[in-house]
C-alpha positions as semicolon CSV with decimal commas, in nm:
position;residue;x (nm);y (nm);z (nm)
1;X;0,000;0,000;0,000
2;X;0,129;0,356;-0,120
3;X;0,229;0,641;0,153
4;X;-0,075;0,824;0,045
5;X;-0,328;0,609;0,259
6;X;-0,103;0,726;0,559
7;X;-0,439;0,897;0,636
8;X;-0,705;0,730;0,523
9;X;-0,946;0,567;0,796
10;X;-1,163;0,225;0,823
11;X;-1,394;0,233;1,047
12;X;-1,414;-0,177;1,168
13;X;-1,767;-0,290;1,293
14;X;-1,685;-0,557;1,534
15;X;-1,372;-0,633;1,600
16;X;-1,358;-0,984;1,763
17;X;-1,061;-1,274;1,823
18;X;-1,068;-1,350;1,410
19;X;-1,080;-0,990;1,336
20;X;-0,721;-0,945;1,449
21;X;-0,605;-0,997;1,087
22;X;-0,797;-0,723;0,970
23;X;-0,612;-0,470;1,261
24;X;-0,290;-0,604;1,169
25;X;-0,309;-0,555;0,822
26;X;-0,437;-0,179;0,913
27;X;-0,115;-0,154;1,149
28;X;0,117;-0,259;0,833
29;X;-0,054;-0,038;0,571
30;X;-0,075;0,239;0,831
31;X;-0,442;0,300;0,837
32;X;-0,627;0,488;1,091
33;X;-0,898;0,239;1,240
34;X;-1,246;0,318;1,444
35;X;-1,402;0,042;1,616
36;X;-1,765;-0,028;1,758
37;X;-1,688;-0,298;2,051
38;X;-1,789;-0,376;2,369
39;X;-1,567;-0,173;2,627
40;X;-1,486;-0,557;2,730
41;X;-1,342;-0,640;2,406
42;X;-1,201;-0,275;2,331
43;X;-0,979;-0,315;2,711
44;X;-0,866;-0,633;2,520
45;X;-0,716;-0,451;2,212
46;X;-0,565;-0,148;2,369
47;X;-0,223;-0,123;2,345
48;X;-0,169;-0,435;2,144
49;X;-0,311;-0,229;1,814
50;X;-0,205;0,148;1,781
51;X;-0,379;0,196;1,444
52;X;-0,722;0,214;1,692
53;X;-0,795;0,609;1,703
54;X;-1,147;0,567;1,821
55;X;-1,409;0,377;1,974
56;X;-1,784;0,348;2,031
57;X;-1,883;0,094;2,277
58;X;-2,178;-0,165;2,213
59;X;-2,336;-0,278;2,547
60;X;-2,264;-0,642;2,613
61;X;-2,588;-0,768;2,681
62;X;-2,727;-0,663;2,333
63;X;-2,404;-0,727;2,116
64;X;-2,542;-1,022;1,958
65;X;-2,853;-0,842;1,831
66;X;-2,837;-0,645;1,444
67;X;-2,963;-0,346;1,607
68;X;-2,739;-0,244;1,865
69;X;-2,449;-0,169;1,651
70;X;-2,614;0,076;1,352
71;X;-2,653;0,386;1,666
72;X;-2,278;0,375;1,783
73;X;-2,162;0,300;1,387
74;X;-2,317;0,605;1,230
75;X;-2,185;0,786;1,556
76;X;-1,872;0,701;1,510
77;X;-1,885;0,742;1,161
78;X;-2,011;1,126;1,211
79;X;-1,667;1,202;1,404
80;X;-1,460;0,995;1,146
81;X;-1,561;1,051;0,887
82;X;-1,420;0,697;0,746
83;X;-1,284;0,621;0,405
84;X;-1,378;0,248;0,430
85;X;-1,602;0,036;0,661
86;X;-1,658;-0,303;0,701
87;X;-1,864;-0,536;0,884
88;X;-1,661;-0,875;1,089
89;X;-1,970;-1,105;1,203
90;X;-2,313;-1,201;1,147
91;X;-2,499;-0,917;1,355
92;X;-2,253;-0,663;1,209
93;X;-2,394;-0,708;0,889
94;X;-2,644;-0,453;0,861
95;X;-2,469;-0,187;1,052
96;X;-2,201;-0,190;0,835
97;X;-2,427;-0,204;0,470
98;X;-2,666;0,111;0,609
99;X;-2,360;0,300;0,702
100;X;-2,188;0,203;0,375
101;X;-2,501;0,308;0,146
102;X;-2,558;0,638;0,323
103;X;-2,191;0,737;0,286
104;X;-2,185;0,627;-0,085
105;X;-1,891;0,413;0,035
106;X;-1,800;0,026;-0,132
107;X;-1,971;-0,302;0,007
108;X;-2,201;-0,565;-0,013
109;X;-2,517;-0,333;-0,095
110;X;-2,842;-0,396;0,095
111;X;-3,026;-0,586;-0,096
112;X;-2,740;-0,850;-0,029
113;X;-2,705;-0,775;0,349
114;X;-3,023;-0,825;0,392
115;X;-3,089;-1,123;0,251
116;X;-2,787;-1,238;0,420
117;X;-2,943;-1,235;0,718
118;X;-3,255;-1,451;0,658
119;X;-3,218;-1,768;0,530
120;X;-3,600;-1,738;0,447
121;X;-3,504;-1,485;0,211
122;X;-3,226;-1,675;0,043
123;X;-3,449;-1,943;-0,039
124;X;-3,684;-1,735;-0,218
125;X;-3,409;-1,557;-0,430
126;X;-3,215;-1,846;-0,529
127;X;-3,550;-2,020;-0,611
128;X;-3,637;-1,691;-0,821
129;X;-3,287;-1,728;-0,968
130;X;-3,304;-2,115;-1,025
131;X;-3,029;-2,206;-0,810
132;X;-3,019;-2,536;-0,669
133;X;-3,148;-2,606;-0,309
134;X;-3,289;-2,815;-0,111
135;X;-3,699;-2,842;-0,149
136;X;-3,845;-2,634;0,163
137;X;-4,130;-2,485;0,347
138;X;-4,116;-2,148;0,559
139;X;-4,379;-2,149;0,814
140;X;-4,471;-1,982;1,126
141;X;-4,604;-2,334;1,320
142;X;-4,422;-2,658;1,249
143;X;-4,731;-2,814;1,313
144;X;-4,858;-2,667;0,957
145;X;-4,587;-2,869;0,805
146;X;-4,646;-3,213;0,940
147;X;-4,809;-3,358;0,590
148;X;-4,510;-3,247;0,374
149;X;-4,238;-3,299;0,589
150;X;-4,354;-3,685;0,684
151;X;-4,357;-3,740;0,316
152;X;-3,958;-3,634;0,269
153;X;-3,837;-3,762;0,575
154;X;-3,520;-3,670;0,683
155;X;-3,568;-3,328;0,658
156;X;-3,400;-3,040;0,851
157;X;-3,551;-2,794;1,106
158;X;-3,424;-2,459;1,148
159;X;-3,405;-2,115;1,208
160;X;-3,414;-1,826;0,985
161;X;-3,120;-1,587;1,104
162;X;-2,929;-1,730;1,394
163;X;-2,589;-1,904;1,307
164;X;-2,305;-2,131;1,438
165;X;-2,540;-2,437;1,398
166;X;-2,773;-2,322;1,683
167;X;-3,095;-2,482;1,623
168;X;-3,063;-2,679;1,357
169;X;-3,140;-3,036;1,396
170;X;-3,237;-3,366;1,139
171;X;-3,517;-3,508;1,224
172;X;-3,558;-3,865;1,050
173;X;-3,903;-4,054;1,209
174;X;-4,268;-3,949;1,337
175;X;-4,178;-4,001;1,659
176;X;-3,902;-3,733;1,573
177;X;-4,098;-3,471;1,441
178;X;-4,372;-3,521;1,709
179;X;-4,109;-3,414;1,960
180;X;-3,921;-3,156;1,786
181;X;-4,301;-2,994;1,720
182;X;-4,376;-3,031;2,141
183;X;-4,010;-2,832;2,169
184;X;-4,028;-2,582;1,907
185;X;-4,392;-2,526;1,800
186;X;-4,380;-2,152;1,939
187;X;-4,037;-2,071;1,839
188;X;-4,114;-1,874;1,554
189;X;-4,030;-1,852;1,168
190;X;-3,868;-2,153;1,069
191;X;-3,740;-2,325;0,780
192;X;-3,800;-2,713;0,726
193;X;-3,600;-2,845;0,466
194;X;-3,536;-3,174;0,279
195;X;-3,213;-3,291;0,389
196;X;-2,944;-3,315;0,111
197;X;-2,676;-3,640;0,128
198;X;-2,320;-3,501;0,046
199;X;-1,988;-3,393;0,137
200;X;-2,006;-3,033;0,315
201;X;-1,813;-2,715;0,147
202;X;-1,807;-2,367;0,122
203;X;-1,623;-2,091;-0,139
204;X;-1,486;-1,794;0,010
205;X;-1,488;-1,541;-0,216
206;X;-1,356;-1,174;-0,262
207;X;-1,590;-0,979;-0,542
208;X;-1,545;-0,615;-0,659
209;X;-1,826;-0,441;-0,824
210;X;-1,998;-0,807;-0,867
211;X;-1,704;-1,028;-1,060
212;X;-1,543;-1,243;-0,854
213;X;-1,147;-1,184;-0,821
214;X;-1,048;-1,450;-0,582
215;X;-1,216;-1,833;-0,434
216;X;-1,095;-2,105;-0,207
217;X;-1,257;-2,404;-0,152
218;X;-1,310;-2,525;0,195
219;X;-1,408;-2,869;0,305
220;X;-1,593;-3,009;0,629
221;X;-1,639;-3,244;0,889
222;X;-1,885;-3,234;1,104
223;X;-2,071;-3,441;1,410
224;X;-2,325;-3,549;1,165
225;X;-2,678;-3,571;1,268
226;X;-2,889;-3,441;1,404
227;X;-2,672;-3,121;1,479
228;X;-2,403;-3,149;1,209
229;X;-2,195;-2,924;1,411
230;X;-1,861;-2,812;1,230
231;X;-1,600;-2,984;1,378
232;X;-1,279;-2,987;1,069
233;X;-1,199;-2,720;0,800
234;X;-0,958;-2,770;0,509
235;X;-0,839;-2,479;0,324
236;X;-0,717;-2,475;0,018
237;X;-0,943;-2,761;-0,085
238;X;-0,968;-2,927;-0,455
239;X;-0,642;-2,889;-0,634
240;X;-0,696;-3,251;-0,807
241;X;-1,100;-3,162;-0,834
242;X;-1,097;-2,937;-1,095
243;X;-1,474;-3,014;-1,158
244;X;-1,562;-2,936;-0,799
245;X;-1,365;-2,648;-0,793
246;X;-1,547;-2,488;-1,124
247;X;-1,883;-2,557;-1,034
248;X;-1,852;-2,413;-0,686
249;X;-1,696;-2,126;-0,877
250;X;-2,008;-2,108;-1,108
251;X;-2,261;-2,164;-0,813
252;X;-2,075;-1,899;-0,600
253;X;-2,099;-1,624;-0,901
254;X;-2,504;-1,708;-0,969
255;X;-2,513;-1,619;-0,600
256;X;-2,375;-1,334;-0,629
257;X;-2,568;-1,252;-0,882
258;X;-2,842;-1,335;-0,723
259;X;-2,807;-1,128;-0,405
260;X;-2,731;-0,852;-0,664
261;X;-2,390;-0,788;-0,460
262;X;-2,161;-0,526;-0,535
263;X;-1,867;-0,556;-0,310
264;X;-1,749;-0,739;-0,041
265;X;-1,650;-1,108;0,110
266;X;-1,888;-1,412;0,052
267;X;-1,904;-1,699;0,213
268;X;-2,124;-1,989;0,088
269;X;-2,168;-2,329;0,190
270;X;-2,304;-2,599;0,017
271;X;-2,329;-2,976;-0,009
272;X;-2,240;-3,153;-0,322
273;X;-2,413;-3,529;-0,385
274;X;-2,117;-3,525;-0,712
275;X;-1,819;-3,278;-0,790
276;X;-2,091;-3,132;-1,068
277;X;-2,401;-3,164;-0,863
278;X;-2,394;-2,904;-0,595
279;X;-2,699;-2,776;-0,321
280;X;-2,712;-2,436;-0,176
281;X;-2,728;-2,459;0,217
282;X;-2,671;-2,108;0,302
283;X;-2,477;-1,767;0,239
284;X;-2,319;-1,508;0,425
285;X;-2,150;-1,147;0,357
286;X;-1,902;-1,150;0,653
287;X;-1,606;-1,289;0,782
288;X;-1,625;-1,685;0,794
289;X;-1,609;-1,815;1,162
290;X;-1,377;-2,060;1,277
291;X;-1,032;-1,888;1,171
292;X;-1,152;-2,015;0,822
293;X;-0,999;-1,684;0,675
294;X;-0,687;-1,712;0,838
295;X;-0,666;-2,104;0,680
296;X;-0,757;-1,902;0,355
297;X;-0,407;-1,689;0,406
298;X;-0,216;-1,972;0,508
299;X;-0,356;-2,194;0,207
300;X;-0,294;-1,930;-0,053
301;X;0,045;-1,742;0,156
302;X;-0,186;-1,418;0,058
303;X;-0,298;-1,151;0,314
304;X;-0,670;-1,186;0,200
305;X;-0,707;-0,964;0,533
306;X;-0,496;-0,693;0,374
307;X;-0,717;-0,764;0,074
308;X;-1,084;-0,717;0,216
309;X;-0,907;-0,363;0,310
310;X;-0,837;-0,270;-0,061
311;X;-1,180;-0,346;-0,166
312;X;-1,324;-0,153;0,141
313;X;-1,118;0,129;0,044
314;X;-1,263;0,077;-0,358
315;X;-0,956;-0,114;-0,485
316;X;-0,865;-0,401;-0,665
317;X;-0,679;-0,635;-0,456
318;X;-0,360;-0,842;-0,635
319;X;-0,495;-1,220;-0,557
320;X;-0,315;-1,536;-0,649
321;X;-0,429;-1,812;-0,856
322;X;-0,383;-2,155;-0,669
323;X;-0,323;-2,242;-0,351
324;X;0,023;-2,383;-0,218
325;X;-0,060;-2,595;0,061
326;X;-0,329;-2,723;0,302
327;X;-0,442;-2,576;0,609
328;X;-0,731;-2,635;0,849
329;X;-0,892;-2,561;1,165
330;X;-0,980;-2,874;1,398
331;X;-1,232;-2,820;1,663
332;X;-1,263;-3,080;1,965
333;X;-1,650;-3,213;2,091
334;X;-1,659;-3,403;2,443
335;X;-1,741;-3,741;2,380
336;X;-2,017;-3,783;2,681
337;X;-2,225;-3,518;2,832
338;X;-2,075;-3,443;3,195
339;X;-1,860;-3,229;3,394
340;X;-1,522;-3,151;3,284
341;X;-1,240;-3,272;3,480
342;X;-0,952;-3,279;3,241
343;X;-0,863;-3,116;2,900
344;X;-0,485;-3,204;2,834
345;X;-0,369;-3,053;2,511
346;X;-0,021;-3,154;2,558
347;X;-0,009;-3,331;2,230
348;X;-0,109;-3,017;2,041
349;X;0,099;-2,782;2,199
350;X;0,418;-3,027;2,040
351;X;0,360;-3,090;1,761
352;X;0,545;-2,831;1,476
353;X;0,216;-2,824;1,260
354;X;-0,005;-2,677;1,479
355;X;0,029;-2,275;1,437
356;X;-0,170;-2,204;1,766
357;X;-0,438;-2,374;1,938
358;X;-0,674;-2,294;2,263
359;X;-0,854;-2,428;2,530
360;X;-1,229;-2,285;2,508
361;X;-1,369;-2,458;2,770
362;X;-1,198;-2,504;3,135
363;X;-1,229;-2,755;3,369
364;X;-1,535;-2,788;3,590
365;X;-1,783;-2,687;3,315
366;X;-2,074;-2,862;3,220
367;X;-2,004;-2,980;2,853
368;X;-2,205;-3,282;2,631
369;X;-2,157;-3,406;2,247
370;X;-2,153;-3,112;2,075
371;X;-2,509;-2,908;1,970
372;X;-2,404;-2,546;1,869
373;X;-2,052;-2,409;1,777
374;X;-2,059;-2,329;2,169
375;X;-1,982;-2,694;2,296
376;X;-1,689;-2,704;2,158
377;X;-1,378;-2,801;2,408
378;X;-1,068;-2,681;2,220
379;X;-0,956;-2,540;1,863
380;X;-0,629;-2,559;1,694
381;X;-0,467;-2,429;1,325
382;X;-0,254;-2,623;1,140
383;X;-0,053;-2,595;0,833
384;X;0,041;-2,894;0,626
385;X;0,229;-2,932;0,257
386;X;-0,052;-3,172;0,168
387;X;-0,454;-3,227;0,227
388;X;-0,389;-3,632;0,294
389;X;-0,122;-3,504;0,556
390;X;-0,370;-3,244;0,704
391;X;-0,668;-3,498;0,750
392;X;-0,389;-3,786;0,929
393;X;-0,240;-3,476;1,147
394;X;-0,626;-3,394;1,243
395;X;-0,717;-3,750;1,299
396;X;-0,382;-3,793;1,551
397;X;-0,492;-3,489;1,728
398;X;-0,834;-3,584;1,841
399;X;-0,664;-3,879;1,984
400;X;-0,401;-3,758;2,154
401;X;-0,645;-3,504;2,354
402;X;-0,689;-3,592;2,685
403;X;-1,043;-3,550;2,767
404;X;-1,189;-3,686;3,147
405;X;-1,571;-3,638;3,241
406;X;-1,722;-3,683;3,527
407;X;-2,058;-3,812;3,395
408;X;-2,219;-3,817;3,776
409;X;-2,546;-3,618;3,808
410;X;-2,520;-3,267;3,927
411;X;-2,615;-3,230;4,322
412;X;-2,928;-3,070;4,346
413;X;-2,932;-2,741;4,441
414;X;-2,893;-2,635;4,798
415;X;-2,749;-3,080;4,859
């Protein structure tokens, strides 16, 4: 970056753990950076990133709902008057777009943001685009759904905005839905889906002005049903699938045309039942979650931080053409419910090709198989010349772990 953006400001809505990439690619190009945070998370930062100028706090009890952060962004904005601004996670989203639009400044656009943030509304523009996804019905009371979902059984329940695999479950008999109706029949909008057999992906992509400059293909693991919680991500996926890799090129640029978006990151994820037979699940116009766009950097040896920056600021990123090795993010699920007693991550800490991994559960909490993102034990990165190496390297990690539960009932309380 030249010396003439020694001034220019981005003004960084959210600015979590995996956000750090973005603040240290400001530091390096020597950008002035605003952040709206939680005074927790902004006490985290200071010091460690002198590019922050200003802040706006979010209150922490609301910082997981869209509308707490579009106030303290456009109040923030008024006293920076910013030069770029971009969103980090899901309930950023809209902040960031409404700023962006009434500035006249590059991103997603609305009409993407939006329909970011309700899977509801995905399914009714890719169906008006003829993308492939799975058959669905939107509906207020799953009771109203009973007839068509016993007919296409498994299908999948879920919500319509949240993320991180909260409250999404398969259900695959009567008895099955009959429950998941007594649990959820007030819950609200919900999609039920048919469920879709294949090997979970998702394309990260960088787009300027709607072409697509840049895509890596990521491939999952998960804990299968009925949760399918993300569990293993692989980087820099497809190198001998050059069939895959096209048509989740092609199915990532009729989604963006689709969600008629300008500027910006995507991040879709589908499931593909053959490398040229490929299902929508869902799409998003933020960051990726679980260090996925650090595995992108290390995949590619590319700052795609540093590039998200150049398109905020209404330039065209440099972006390279293949990847040049594997890298992935392993995630550890307790294999009983219980309390925890032990979490030894000796192993991990050892071993050369793990870049950095963390504890995110301690001892003495209550954990179980994992449901959400949240029950999660541990996380590590790692960086390996080859997929087959990755995969063997995760595999030897899950088993070296040393995981002890107490599986005892709780004492009552006031035993």
């Amino acid at each position: 970056m030249t010396d003439t953006r020694q001034q220019q400001t981005v003004l960084l809505i959210g600015a979590g753990v995996m956000a750090e990439g973005y603040l240290h690619a400001a530091q390096e190009a020597g950008l002035r950076v605003g952040i709206v945070e939680t005074r927790a998370r902004r006490a985290a930062l200071t010091g460690r990133f002198p590019c922050i100028v200003d802040f706006e706090p979010v209150a922490e009890e609301t910082a997981t709902r869209d509308e707490s952060w579009l106030s303290p962004a456009m109040t923030l904005a008024g006293r920076l008057t910013p030069d770029a601004v971009w969103a980090f996670a899901e309930a950023h989203v809209m902040a960031a777009a409404m700023v962006q639009h009434r500035l006249g400044l590059p991103g997603p656009g609305l009409d993407a943001a939006t329909v970011s943030r309700n899977k509801a509304f995905q399914r009714a523009e890719f169906h008006r685009a003829g993308l492939p996804q799975p058959g669905h019905r939107h509906t207020l009371r799953l009771s109203d759904q009973r007839e068509w979902a016993l007919a296409r059984l498994p299908v999948v329940v879920k919500p319509v905005s949240l993320q991180g695999s909260q409250g999404v479950e398969r259900i695959s008999s009567v008895a099955e839905w009959d429950d998941v109706v007594a649990r959820r029949e007030s819950e609200g909008p919900l999609l039920v889906e048919e469920y879709v057999e294949g090997q979970e992906y998702s394309v990260e992509a960088l787009v300027h002005q709607g072409r697509l400059l840049f895509t890596n293909l990521t491939r999952k693991e998960t804990s299968g049903p009925p949760y399918f919680v993300e569990l293993f991500h692989e980087a820099g996926y497809g190198v001998d699938r050059p069939l895959l890799r096209k048509a989740a090129d092609q199915l990532c640029a009729g989604v963006v045309a689709a969600l008629n978006l300008v500027t910006g990151i995507v991040h879709l994820e589908f499931r593909a039942r053959a490398d040229h037979d490929l299902v929508i699940m869902e799409v998003a116009v933020r960051t990726p979650g679980d260090h996925i766009m650090e595995l992108v950097a290390r995949a590619h040896d590319f700052d795609v931080f540093a590039a998200c920056l150049r398109l905020a600021l209404g330039e065209v990123p440099a972006t390279p053409p293949e990847p040049v090795r594997a890298a992935g993010s392993l995630f550890l699920s307790a294999p009983e419910a219980g309390r925890l007693t032990t979490l030894g991550l000796a192993a991990w800490a050892g071993s050369p090709q793990v870049a950095k991994h963390d504890a995110r559960l301690a001892p003495g909490a209550q954990v179980r198989p994992a449901q959400n993102s949240g029950d999660r034990l541990a996380w590590a990165v790692l960086e390996c010349p080859t997929g087959q190496e990755l995969r063997l390297l995760a595999q030897r990690l899950v088993t070296e772990a040393v995981v002890e539960i107490d599986t005892a009932p709780a004492p009552a309380p006031g035993a």
